[in-house]
C-alpha positions as a Markdown table, in Angstrom:
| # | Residue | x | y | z |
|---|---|---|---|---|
| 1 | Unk | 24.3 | 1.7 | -19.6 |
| 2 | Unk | 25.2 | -1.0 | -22.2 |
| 3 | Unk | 27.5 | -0.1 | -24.8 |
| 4 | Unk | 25.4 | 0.0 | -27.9 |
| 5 | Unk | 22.3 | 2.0 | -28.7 |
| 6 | Unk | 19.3 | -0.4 | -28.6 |
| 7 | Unk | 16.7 | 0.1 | -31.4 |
| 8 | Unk | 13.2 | 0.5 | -30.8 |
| 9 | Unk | 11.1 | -2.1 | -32.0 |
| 10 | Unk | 7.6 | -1.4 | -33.0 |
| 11 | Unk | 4.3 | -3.8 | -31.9 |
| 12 | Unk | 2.9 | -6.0 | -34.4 |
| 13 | Unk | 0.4 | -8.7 | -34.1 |
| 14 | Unk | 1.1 | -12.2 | -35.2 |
| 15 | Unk | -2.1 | -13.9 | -36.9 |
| 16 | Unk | -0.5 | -17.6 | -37.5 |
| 17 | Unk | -0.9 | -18.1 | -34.1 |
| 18 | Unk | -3.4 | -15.5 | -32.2 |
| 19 | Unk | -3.1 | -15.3 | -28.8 |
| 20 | Unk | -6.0 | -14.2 | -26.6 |
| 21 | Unk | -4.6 | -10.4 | -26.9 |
| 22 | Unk | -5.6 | -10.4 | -30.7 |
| 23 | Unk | -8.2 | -12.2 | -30.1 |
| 24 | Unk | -9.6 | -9.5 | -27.9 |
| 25 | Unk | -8.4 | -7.1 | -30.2 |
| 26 | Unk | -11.5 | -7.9 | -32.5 |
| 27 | Unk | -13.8 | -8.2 | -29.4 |
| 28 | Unk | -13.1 | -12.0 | -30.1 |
| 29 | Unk | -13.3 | -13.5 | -26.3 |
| 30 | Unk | -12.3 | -17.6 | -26.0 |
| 31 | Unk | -15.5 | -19.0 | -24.3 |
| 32 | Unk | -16.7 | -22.6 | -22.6 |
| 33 | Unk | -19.4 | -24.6 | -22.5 |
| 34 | Unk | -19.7 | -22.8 | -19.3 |
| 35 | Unk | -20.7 | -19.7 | -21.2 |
| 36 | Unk | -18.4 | -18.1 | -19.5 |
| 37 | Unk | -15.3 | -16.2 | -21.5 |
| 38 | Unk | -11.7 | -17.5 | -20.1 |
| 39 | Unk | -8.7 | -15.5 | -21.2 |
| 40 | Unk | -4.9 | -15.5 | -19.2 |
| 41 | Unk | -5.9 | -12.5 | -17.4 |
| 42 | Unk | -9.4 | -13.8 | -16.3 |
| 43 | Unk | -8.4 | -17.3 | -15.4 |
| 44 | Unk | -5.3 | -15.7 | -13.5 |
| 45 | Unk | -8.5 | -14.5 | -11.1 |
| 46 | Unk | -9.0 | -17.9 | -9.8 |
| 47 | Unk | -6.9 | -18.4 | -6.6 |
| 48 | Unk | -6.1 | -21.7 | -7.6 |
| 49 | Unk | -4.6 | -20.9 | -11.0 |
| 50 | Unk | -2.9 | -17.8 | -9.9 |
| 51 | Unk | -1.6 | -20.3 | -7.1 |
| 52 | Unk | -0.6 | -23.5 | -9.6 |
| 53 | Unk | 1.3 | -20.7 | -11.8 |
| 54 | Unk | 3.1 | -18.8 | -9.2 |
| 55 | Unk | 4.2 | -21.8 | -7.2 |
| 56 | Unk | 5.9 | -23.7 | -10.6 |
| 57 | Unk | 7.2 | -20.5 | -11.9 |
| 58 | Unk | 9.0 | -19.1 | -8.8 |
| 59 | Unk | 10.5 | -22.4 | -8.2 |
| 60 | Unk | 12.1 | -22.8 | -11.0 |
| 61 | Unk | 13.3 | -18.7 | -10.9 |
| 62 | Unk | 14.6 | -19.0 | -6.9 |
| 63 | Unk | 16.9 | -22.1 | -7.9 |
| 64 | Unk | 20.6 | -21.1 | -8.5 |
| 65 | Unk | 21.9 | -21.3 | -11.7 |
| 66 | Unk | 25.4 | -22.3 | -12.9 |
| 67 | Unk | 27.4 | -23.0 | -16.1 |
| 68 | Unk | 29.2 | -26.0 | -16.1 |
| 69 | Unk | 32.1 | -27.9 | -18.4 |
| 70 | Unk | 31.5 | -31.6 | -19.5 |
| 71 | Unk | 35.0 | -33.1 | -18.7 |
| 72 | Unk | 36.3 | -36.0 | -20.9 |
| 73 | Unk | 35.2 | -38.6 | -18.3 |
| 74 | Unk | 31.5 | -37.4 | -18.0 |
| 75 | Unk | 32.2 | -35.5 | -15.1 |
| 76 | Unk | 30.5 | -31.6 | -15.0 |
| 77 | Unk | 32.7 | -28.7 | -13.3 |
| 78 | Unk | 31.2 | -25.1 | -12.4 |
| 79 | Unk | 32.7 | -22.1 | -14.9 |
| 80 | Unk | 32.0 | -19.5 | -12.6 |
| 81 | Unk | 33.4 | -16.7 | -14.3 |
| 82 | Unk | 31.3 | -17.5 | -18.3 |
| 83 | Unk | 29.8 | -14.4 | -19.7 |
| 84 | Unk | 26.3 | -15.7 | -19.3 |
| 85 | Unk | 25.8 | -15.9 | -15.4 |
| 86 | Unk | 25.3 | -12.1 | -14.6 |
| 87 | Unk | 22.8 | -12.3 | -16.9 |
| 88 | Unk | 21.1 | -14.9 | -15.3 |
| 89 | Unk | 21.8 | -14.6 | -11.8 |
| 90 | Unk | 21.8 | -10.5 | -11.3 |
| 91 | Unk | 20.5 | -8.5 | -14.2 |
| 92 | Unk | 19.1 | -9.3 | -17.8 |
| 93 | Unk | 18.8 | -5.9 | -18.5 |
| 94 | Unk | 18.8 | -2.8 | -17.2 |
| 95 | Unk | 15.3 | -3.2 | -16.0 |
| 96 | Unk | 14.5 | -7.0 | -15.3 |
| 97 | Unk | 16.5 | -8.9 | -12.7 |
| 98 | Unk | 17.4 | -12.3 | -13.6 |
| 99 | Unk | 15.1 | -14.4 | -11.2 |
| 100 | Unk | 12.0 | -11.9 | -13.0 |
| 101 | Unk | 13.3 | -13.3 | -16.5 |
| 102 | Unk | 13.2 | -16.8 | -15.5 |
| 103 | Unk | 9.8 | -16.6 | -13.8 |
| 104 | Unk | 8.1 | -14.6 | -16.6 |
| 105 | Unk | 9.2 | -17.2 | -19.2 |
| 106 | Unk | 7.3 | -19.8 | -17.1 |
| 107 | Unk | 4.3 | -18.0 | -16.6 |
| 108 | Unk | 3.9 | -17.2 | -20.0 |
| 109 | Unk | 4.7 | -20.8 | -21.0 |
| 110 | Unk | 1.9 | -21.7 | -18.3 |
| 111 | Unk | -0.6 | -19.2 | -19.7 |
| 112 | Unk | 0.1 | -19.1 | -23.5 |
| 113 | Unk | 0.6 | -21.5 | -26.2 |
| 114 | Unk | 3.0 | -19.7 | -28.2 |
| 115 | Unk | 5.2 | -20.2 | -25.1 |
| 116 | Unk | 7.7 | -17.7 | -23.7 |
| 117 | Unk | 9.9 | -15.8 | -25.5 |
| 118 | Unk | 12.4 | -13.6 | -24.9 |
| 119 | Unk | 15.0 | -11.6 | -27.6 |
| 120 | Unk | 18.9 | -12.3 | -27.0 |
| 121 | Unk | 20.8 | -9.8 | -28.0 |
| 122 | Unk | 23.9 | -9.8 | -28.7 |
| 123 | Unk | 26.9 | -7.8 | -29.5 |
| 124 | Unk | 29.4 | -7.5 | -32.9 |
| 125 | Unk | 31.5 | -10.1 | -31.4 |
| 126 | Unk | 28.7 | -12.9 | -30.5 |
| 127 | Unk | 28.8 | -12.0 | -26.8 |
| 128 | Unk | 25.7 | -12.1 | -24.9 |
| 129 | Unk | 24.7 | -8.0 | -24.1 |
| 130 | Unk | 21.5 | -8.3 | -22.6 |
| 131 | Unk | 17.9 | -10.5 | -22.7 |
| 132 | Unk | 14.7 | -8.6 | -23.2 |
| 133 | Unk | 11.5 | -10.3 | -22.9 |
| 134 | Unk | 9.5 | -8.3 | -24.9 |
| 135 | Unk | 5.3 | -8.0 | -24.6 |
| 136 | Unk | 3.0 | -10.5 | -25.6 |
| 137 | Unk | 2.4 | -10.6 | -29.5 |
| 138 | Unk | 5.1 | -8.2 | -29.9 |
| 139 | Unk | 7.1 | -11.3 | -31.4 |
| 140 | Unk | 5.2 | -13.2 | -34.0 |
| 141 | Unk | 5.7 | -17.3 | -34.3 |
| 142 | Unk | 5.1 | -19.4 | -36.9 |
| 143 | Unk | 5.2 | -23.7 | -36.6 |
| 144 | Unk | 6.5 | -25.4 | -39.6 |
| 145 | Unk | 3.4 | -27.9 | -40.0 |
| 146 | Unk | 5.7 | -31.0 | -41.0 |
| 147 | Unk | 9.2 | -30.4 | -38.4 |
| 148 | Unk | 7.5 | -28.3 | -35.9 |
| 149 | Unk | 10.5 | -26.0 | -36.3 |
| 150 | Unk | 9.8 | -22.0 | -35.6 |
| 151 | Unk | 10.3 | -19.2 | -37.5 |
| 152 | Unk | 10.2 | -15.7 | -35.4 |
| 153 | Unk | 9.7 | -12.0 | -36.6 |
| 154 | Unk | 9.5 | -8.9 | -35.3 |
| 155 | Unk | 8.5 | -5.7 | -36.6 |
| 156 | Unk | 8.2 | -7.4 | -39.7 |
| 157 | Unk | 12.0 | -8.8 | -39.9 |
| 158 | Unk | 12.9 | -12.2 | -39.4 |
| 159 | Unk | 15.0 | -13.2 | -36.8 |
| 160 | Unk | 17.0 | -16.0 | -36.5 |
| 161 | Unk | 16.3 | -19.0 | -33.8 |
| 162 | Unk | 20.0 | -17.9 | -32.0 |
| 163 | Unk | 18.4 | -14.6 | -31.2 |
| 164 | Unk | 15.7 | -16.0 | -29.4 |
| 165 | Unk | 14.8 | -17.6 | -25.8 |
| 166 | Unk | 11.9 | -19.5 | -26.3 |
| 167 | Unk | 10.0 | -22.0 | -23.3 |
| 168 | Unk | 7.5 | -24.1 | -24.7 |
| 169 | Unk | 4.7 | -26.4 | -23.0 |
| 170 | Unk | 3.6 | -30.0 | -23.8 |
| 171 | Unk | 1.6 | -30.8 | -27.3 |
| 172 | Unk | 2.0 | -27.1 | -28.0 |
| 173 | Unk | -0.8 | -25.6 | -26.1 |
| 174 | Unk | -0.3 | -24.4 | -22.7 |
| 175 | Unk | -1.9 | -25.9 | -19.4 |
| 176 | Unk | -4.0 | -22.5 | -18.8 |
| 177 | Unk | -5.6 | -23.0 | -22.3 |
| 178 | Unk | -6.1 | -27.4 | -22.1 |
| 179 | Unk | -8.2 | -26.7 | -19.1 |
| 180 | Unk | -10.0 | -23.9 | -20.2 |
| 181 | Unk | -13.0 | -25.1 | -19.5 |
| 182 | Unk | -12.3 | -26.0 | -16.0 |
| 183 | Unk | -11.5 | -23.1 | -15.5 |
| 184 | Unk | -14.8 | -21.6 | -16.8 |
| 185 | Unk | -16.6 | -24.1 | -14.3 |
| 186 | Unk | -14.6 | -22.4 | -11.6 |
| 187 | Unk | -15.4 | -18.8 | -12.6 |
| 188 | Unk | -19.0 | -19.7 | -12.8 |
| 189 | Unk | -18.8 | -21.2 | -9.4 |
| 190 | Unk | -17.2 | -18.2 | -8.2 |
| 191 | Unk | -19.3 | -15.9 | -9.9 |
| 192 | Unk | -22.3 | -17.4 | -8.4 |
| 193 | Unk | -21.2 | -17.6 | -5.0 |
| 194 | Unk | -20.9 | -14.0 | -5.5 |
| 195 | Unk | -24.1 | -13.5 | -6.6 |
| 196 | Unk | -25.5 | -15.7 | -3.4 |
| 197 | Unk | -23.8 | -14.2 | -1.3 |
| 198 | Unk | -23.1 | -9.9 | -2.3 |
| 199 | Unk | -26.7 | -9.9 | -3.9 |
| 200 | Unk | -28.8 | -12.0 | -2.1 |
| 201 | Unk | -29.1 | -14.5 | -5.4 |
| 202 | Unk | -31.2 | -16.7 | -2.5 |
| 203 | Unk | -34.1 | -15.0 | -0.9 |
| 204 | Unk | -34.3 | -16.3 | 3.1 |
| 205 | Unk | -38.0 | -16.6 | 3.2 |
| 206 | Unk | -41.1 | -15.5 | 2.3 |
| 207 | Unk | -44.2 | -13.7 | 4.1 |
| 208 | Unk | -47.4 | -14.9 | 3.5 |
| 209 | Unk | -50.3 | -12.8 | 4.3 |
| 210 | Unk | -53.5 | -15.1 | 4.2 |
| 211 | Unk | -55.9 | -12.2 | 3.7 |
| 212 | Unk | -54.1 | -10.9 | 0.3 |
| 213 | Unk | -52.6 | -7.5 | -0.1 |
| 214 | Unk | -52.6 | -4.2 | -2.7 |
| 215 | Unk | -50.2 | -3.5 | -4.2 |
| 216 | Unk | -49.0 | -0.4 | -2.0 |
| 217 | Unk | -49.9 | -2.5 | 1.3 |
| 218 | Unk | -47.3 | -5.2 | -0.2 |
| 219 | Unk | -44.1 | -2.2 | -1.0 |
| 220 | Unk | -44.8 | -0.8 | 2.6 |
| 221 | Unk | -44.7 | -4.3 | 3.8 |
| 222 | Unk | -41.5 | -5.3 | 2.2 |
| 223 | Unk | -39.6 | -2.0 | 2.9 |
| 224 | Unk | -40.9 | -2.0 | 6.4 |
| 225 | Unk | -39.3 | -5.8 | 6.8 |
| 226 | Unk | -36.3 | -4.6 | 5.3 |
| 227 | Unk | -36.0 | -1.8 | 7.3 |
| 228 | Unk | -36.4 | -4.0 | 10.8 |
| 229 | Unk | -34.8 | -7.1 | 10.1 |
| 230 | Unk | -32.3 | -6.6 | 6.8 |
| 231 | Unk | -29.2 | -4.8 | 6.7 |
| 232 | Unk | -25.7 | -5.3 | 9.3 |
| 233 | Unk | -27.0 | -3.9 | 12.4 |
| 234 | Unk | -30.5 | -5.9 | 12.6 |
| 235 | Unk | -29.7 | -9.9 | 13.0 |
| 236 | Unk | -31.0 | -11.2 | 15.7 |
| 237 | Unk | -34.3 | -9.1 | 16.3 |
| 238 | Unk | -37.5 | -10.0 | 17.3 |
| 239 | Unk | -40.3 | -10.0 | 13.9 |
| 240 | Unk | -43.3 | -9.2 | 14.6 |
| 241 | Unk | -46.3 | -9.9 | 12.3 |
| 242 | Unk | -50.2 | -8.8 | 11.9 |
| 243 | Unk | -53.1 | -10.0 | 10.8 |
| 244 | Unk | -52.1 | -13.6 | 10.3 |
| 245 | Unk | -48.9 | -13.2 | 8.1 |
| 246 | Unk | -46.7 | -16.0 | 8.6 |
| 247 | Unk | -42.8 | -16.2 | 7.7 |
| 248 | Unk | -41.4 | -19.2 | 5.8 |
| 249 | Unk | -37.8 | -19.4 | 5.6 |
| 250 | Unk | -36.6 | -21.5 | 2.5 |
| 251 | Unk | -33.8 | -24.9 | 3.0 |
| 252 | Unk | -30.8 | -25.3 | 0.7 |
| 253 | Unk | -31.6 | -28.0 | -2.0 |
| 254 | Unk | -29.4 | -31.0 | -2.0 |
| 255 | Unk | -27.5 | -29.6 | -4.9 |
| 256 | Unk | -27.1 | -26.1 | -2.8 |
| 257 | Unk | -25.8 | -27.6 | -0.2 |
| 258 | Unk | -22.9 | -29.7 | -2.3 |
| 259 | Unk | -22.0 | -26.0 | -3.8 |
| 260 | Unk | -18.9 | -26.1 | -1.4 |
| 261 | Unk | -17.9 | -29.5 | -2.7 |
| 262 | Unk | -18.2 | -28.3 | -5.9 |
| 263 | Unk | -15.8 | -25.6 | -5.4 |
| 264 | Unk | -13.5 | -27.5 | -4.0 |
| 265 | Unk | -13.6 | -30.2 | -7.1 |
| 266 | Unk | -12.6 | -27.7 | -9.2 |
| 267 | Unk | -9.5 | -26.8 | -7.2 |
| 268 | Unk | -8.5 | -30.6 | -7.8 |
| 269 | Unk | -9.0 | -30.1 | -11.6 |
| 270 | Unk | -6.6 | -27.1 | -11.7 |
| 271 | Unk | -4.1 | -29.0 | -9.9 |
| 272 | Unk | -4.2 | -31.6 | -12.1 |
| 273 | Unk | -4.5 | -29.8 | -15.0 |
| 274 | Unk | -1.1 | -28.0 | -14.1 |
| 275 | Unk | 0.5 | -31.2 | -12.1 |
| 276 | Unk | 0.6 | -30.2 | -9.0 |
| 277 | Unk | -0.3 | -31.3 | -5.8 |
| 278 | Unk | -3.6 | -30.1 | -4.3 |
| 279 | Unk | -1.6 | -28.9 | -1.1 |
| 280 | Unk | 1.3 | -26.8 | -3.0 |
| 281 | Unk | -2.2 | -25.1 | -4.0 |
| 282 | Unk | -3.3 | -24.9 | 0.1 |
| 283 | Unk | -6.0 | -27.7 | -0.6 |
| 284 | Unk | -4.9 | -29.5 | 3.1 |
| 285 | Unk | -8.1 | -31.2 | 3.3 |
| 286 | Unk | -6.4 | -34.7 | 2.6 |
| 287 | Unk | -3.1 | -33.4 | 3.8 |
| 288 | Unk | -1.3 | -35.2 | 6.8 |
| 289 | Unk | 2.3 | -35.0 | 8.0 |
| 290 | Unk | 3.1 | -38.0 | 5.9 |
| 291 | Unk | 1.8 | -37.3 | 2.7 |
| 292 | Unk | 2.4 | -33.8 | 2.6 |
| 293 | Unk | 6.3 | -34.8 | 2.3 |
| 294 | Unk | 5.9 | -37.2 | -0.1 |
| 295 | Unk | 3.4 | -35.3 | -2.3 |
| 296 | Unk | 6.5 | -32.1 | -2.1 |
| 297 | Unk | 8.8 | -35.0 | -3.3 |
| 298 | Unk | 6.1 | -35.8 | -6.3 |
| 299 | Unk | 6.6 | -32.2 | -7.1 |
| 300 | Unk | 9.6 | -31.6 | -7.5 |
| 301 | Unk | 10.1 | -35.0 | -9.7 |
| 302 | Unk | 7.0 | -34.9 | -11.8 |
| 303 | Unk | 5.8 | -31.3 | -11.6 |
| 304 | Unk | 9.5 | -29.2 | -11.5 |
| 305 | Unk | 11.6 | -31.5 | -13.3 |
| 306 | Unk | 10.6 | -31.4 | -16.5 |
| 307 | Unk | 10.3 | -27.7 | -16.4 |
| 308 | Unk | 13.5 | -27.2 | -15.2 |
| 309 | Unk | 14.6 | -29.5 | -18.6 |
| 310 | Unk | 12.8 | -27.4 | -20.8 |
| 311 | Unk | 14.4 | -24.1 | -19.3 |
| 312 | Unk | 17.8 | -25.7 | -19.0 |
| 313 | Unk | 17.4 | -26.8 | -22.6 |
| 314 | Unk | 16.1 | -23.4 | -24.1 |
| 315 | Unk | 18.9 | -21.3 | -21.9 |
| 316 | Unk | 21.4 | -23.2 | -23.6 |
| 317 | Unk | 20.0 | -23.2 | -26.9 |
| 318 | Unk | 20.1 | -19.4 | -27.0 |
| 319 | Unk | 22.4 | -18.4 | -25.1 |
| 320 | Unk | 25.3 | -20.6 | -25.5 |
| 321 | Unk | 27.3 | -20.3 | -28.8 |
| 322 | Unk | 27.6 | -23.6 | -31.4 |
| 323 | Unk | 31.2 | -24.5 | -29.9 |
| 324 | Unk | 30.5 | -24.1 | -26.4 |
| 325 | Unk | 27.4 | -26.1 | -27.0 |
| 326 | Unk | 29.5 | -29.2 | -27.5 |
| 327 | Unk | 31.3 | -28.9 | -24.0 |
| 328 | Unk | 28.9 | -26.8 | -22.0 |
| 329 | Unk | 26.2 | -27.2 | -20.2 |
| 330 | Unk | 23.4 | -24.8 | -18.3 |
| 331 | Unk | 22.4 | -26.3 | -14.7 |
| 332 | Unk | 19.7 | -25.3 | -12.0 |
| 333 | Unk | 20.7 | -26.1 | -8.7 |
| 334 | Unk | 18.3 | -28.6 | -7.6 |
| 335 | Unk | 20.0 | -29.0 | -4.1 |
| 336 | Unk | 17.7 | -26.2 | -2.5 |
| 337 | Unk | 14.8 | -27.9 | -3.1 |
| 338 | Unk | 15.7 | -31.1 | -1.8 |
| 339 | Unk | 17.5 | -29.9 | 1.1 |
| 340 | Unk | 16.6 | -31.5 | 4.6 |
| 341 | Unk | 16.7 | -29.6 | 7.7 |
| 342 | Unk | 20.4 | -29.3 | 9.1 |
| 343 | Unk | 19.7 | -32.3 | 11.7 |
| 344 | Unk | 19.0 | -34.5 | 8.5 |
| 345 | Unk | 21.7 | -32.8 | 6.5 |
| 346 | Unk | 24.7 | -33.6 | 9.5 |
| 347 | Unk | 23.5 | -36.9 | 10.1 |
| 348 | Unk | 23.5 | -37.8 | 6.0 |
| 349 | Unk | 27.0 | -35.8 | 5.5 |
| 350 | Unk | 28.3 | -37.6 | 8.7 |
| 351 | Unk | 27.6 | -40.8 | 7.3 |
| 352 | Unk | 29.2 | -40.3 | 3.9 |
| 353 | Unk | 31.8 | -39.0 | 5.4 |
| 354 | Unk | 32.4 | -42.1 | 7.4 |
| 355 | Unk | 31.4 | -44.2 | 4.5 |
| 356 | Unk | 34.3 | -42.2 | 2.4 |
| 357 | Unk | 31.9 | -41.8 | -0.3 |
| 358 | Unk | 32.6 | -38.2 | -0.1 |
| 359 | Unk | 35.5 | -36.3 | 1.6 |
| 360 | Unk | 35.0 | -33.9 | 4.5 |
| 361 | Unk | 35.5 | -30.9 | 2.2 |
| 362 | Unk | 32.9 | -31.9 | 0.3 |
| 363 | Unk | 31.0 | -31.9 | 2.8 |
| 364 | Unk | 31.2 | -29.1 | 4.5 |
| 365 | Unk | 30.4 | -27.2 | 0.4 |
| 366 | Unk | 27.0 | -28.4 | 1.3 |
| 367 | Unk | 27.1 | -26.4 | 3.7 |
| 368 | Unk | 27.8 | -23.1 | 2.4 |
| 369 | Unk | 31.7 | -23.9 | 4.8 |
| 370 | Unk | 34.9 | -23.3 | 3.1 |
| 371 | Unk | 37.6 | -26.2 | 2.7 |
| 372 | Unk | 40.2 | -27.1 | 5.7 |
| 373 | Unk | 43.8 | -28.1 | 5.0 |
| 374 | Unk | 43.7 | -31.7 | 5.1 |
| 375 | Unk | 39.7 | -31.9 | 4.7 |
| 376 | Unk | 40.5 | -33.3 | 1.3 |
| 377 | Unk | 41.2 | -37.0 | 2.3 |
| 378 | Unk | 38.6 | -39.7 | 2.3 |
| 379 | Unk | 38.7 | -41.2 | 5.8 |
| 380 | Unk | 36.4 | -42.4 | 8.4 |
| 381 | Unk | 36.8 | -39.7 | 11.4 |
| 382 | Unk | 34.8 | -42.4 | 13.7 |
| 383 | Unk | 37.8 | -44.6 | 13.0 |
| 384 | Unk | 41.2 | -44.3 | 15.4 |
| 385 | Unk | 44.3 | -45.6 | 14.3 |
| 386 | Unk | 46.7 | -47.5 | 16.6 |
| 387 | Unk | 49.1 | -45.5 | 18.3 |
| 388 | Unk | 52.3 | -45.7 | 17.9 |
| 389 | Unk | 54.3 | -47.0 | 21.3 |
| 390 | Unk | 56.5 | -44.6 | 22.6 |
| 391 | Unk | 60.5 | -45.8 | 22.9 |
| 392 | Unk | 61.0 | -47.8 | 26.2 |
| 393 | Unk | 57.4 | -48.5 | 26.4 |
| 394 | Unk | 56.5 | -52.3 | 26.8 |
């Protein structure tokens, strides 16, 4: 338990900038020219959405973080003990881990405009007691329309911009809502490949009975050939017709037959939409050995980066007080991303080693390996030097 009672904070709406919850609070549902209504929770349905958001936002959360001192010559240290980093590595609060505070923020800055937000509160002294991320709409946000600069509330006080974590997406408007209607493309694909498939949207064929039928003859007919040759248990059997009737079984237009393409057209969209690579999404139809490497290293510098900015930015922002602001510094880790397999890794550290770019300490830190006495010299280990000639010797 913290030591402080926390207040309870009642839910209120913000109406400067509705988000699709108050929109559906009035029965209000964002729609495309696909007809088709696309709000977080629906688009968050499409595998490749769901994917594209999971994939950036646990990224960023599963990457280390650290606090770090800006020395006088540029140079950044680890401050492993600051106040901040059980907060941000073990528990935000009593009931959110770290890594889930981290990964929420980037959803919701995936999924919502307002971006994520998260209350910092803090203690009589300044100190940093917990970080709650609190509902959606349960803070409200307002844009100055000349600076951009926010101005946060909730349950009808105003909070000041110290208080608050907030992760924003580029132009303002998050990547789930830019490609909304891509999005509704794919739910209407999806929908209808439900329909073709679950309902039958497609009939197989059609009897034709030369001689016409009643009505009555045609229901017996049909439920008759329904009972024989539809269902799970009846492929394969033999039809047999009377009095002339003749089965025609209907093709797949051209445009049927590209409905897979389709599909897999829109997965491309949301991958670009959100900037990532169609195989980080499990699109491998383009993938090779080669490329897939490359298109991880794209990723992590086009996709990850400037997330990891944004977050790095935002942590410090809020959580970091004025003073320490001007010497401190908020880091991810990006080593575990870019880490080789350890073949790679003991060839590369071998040959800094021998290079003395780095020292041998240094090297084995990569490693996870604690320092040796003496590992702290830069010298080439490939290297002998002479030895000196023992007395008498010639």
């Amino acid at each position: 338990m913290w030591p402080f009672r926390r207040q309870s904070v009642p839910e209120v709406k913000g109406l400067a900038q509705p988000s699709d919850d108050l929109y559906a609070l009035f029965g209000i549902v964002p729609s495309t020219v696909s007809a088709v209504p696309v709000t977080a929770e629906a688009a968050l349905r499409v595998p490749a959405v769901g994917s594209a958001i999971r994939v950036i936002s646990e990224a960023v959360a599963c990457l280390d973080v650290c606090v770090k001192r800006i020395e006088a010559d540029g140079t950044e240290t680890d401050v492993p003990d600051h106040p901040v980093l059980p907060l941000l590595r073990d528990e935000a609060n009593d009931w959110t881990s770290g890594f889930e505070l981290v990964r929420d923020l980037v959803i919701d800055a995936l999924s919502d405009d307002v971006g994520g937000l998260a209350f910092v509160n803090r203690l009589e002294g300044g100190s940093v007691a917990e970080i709650i991320r609190y509902a959606r709409a349960s803070i409200s946000v307002t844009f100055d329309p000349v600076t951009g600069e926010p101005s946060y509330q909730m349950g009808g006080q105003p909070l000041p911009r110290s208080a608050m974590l907030h992760v924003r997406s580029p132009f303002g408007r998050a990547p789930l809502t830019l490609a909304r209607e891509a999005i509704g493309v794919a739910l209407a694909l999806e929908r209808h490949a439900g329909r073709l498939f679950g309902r039958g949207a497609r009939p197989s064929g059609a009897l034709k009975f030369p001689k016409g039928m009643g009505e009555d003859s045609v229901k017996k007919a049909r439920a008759a050939w329904r009972a024989t040759h539809e269902g799970e248990d009846t492929g394969g059997q033999t039809a047999i017709l009377y009095d002339g009737a003749e089965f025609e079984p209907f093709t797949l237009a051209s445009t049927d037959a590209q409905f897979l393409e389709n599909r897999k057209f829109q997965i491309l969209e949301v991958a670009r939409a959100f900037r990532v690579p169609p195989s980080m999404i499990f699109d491998l139809d383009r993938a090779t050995w080669s490329n897939t490497e490359q298109m991880g290293r794209e990723f992590l510098i086009y996709c990850l980066e400037p997330w990891l900015k944004v977050v790095e930015g935002a942590l410090r922002r809020s959580l970091l007080s004025p003073e320490e602001r001007a010497t401190h510094v908020i880091r991810f880790d990006r080593d575990d991303l870019t880490r080789a397999d350890l073949q790679t890794r003991a060839t590369t550290i071998n040959s800094l080693v021998s290079a003395r770019v780095i020292n041998p300490n240094e090297g084995r830190s990569w490693l996870g390996l604690g320092p040796y006495p003496g590992g702290e010299q830069f010298a080439n280990p490939n290297i002998s030097a002479a030895l000196p000639k023992s007395e008498g010797g010639a």
